[in-house]
PyMOL commands that place a pseudoatom at each C-alpha (Angstrom):
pseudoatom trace, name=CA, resn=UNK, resi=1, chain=A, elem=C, hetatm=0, pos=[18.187, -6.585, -23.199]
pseudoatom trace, name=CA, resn=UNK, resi=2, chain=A, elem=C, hetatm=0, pos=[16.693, -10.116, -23.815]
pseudoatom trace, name=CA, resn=UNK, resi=3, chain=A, elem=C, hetatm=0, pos=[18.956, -11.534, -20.723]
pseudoatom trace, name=CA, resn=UNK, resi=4, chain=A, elem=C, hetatm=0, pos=[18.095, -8.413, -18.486]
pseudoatom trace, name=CA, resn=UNK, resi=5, chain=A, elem=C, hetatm=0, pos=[14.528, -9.381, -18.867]
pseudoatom trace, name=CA, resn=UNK, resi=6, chain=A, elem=C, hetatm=0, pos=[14.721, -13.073, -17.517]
pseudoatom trace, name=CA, resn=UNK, resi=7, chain=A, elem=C, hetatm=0, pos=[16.679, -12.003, -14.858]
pseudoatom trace, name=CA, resn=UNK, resi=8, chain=A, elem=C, hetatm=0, pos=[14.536, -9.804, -13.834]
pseudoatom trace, name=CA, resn=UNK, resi=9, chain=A, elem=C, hetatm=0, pos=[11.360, -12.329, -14.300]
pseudoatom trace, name=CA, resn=UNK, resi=10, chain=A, elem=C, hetatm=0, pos=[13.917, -14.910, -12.286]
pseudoatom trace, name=CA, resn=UNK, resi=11, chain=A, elem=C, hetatm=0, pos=[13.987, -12.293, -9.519]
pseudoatom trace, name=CA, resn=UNK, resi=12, chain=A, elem=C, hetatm=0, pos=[10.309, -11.543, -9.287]
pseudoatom trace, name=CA, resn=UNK, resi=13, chain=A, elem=C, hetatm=0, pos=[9.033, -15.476, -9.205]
pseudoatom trace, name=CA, resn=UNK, resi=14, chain=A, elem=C, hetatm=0, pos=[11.896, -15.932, -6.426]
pseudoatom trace, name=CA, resn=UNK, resi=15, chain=A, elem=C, hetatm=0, pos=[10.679, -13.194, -5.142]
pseudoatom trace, name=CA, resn=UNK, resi=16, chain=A, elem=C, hetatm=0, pos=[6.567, -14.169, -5.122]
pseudoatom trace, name=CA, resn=UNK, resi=17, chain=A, elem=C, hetatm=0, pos=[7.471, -17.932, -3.951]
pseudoatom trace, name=CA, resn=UNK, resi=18, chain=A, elem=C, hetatm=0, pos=[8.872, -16.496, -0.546]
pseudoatom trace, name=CA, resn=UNK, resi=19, chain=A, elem=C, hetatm=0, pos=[6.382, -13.991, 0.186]
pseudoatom trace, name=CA, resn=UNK, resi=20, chain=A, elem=C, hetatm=0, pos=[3.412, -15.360, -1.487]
pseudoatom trace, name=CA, resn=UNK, resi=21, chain=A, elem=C, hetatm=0, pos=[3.497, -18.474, 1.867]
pseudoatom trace, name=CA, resn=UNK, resi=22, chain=A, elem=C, hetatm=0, pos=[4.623, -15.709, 4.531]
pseudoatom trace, name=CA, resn=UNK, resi=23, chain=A, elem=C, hetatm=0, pos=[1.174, -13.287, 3.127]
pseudoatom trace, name=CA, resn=UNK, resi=24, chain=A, elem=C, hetatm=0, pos=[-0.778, -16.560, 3.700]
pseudoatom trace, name=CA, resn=UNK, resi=25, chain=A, elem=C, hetatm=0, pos=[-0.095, -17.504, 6.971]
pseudoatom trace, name=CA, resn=UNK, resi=26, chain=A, elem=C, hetatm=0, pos=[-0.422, -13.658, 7.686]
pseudoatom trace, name=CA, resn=UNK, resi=27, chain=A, elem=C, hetatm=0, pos=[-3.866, -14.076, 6.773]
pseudoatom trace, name=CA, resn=UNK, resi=28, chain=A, elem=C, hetatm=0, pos=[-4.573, -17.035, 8.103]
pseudoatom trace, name=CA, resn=UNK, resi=29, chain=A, elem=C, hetatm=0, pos=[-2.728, -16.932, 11.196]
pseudoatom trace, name=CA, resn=UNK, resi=30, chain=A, elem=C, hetatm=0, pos=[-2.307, -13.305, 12.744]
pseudoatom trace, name=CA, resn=UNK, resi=31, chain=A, elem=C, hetatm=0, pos=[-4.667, -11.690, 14.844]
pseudoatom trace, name=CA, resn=UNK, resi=32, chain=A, elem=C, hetatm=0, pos=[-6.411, -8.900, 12.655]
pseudoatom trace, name=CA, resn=UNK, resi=33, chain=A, elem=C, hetatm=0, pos=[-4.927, -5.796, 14.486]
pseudoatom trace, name=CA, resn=UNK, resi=34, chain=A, elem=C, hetatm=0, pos=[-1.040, -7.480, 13.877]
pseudoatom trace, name=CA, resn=UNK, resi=35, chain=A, elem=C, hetatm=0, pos=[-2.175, -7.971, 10.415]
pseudoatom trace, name=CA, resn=UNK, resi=36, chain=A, elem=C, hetatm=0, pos=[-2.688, -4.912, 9.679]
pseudoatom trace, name=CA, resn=UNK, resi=37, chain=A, elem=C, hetatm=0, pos=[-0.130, -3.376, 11.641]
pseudoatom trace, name=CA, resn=UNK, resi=38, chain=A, elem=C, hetatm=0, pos=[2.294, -5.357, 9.215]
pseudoatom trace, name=CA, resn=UNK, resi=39, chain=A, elem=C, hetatm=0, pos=[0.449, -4.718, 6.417]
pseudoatom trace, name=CA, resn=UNK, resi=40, chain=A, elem=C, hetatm=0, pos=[0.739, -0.781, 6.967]
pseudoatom trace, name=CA, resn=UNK, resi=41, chain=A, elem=C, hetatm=0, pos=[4.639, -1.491, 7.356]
pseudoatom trace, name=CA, resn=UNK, resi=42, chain=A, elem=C, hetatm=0, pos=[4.341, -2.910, 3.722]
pseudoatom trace, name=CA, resn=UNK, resi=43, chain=A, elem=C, hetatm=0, pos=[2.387, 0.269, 2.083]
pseudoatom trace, name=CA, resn=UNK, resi=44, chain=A, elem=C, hetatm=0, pos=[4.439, 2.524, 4.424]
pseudoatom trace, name=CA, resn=UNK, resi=45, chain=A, elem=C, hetatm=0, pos=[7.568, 0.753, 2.618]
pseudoatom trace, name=CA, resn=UNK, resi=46, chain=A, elem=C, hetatm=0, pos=[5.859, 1.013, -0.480]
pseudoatom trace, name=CA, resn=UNK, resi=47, chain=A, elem=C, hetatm=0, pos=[4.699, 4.866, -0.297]
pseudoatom trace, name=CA, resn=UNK, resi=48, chain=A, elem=C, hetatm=0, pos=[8.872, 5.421, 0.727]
pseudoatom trace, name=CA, resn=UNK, resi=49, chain=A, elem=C, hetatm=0, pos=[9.675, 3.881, -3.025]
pseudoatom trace, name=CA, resn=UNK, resi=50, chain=A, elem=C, hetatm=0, pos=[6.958, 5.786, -4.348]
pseudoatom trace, name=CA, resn=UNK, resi=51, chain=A, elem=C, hetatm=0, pos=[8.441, 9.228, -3.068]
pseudoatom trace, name=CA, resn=UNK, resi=52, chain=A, elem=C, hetatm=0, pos=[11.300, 8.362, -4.516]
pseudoatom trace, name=CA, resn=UNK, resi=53, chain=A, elem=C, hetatm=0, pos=[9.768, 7.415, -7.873]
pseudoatom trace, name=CA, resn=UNK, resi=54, chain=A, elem=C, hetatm=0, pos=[7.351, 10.938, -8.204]
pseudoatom trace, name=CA, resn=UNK, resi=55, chain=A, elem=C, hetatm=0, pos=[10.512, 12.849, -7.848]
pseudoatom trace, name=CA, resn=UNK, resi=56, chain=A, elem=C, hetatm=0, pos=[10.696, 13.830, -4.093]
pseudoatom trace, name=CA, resn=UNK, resi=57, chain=A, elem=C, hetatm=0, pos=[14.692, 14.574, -3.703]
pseudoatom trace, name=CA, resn=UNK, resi=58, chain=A, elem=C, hetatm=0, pos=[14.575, 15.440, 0.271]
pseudoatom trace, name=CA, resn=UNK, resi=59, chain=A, elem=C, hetatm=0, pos=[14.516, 13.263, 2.440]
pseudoatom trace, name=CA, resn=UNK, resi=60, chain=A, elem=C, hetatm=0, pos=[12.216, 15.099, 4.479]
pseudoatom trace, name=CA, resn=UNK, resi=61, chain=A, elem=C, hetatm=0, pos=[9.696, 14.826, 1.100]
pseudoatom trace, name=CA, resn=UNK, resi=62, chain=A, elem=C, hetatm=0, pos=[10.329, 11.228, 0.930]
pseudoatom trace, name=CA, resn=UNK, resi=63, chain=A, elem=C, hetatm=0, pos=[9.435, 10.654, 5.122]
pseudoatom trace, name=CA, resn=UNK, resi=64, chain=A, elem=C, hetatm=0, pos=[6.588, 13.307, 5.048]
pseudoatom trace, name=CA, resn=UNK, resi=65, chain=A, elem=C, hetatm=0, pos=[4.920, 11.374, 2.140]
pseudoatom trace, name=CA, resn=UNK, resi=66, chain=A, elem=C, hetatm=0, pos=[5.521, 8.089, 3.560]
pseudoatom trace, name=CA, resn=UNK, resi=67, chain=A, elem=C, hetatm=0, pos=[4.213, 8.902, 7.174]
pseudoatom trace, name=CA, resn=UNK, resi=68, chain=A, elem=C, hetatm=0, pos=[1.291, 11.094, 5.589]
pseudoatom trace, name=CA, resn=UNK, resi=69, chain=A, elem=C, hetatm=0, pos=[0.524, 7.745, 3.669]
pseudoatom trace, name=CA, resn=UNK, resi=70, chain=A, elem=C, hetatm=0, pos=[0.393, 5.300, 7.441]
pseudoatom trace, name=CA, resn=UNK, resi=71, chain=A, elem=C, hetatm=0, pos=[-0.968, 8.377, 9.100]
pseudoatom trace, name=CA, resn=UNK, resi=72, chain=A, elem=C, hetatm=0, pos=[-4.395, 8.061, 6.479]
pseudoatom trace, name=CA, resn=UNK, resi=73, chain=A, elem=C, hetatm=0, pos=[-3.970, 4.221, 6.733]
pseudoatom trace, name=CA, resn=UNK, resi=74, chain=A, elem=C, hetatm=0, pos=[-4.780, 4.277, 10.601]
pseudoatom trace, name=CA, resn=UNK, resi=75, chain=A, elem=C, hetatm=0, pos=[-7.356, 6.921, 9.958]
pseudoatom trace, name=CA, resn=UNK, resi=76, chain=A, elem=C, hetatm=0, pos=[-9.241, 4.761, 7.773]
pseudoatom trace, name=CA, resn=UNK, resi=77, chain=A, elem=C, hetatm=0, pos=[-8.908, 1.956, 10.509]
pseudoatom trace, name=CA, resn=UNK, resi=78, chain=A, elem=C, hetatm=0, pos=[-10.338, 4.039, 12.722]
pseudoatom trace, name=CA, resn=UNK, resi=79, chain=A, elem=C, hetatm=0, pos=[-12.966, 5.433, 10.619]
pseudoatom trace, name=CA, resn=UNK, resi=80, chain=A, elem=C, hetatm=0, pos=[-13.744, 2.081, 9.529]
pseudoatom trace, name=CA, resn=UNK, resi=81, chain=A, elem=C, hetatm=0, pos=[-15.090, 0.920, 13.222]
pseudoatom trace, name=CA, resn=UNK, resi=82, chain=A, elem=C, hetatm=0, pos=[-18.146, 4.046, 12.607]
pseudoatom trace, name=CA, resn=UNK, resi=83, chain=A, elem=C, hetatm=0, pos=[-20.778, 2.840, 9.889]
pseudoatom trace, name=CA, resn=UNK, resi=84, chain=A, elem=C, hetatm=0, pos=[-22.194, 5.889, 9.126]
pseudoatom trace, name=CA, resn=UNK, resi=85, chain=A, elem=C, hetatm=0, pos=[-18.393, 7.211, 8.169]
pseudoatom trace, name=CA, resn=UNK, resi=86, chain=A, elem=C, hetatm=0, pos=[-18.076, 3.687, 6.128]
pseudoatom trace, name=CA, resn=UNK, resi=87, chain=A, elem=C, hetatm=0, pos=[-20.597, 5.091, 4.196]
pseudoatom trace, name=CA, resn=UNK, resi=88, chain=A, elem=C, hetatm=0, pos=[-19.215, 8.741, 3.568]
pseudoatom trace, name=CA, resn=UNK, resi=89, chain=A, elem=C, hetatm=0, pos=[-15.544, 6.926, 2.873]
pseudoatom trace, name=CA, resn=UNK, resi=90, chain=A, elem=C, hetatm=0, pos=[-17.028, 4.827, 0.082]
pseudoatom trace, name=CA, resn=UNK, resi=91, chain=A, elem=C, hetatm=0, pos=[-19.324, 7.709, -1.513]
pseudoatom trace, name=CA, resn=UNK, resi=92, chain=A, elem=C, hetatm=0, pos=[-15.956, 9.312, -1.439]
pseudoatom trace, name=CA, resn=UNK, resi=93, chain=A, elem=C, hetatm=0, pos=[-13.806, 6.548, -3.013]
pseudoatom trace, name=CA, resn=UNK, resi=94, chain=A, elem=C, hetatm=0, pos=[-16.271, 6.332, -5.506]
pseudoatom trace, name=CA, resn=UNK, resi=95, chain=A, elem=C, hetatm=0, pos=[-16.570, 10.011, -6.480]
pseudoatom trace, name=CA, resn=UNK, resi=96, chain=A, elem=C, hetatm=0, pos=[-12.625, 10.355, -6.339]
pseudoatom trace, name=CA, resn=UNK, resi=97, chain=A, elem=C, hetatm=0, pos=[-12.463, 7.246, -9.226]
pseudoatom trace, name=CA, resn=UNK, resi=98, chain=A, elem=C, hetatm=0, pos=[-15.333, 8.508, -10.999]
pseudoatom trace, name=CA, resn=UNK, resi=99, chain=A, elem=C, hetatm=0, pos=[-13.498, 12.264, -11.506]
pseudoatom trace, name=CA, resn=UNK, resi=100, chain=A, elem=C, hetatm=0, pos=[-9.958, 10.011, -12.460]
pseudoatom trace, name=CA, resn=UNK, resi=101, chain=A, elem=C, hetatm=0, pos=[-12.081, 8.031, -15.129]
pseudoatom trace, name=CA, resn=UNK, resi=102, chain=A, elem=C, hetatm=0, pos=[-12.486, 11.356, -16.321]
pseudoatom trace, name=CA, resn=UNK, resi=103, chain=A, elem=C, hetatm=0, pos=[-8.654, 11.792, -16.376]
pseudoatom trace, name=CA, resn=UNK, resi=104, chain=A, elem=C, hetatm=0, pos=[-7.910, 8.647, -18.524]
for i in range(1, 104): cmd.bond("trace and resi %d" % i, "trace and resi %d" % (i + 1))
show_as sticks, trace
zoom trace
């Protein structure tokens, strides 16, 4: 078990030291719109593991979930652009993590 553990910390740092300069230069170098068009690639990625993790078996689940996930991702970008919206998104973030503070 002791092995399977640095391998696995091996893998991760390997992992970090090659994206850790490509996130960077993202950053840095992309125009804001690519940026975030690469970035939702990531979550939408991300969201597909996740599906697979909470137990959806179909592949239909696992697509529906991840698309549902982008599909709220460019409908925050959008909303984002409208200040009095910014304003309802963040009273809502902060009621939604004030009721899961509740959960804990």
């Amino acid at each position: 078990m002791q092995a399977n553990n640095k391998s696995s910390l091996k893998q991760r740092v390997i992992t970090a030291l090659i994206l850790a300069p490509l996130v960077i230069a993202g950053v840095l170098f992309l125009p804001t719109v690519l940026f975030a068009l690469m970035l939702a690639i990531v979550v939408g990625l991300g969201a597909w593991e996740w599906s697979r993790l909470a137990g959806l078996t179909s592949l239909q689940a696992q697509r529906a979930y991840a698309g549902l996930v982008v599909l709220s991702l460019g409908l925050v970008w959008f909303l984002l652009k409208q200040q009095q919206v910014l304003l309802v998104l963040l009273l809502l973030a902060l009621a939604w993590w004030l009721v899961a503070a509740t959960w804990v």
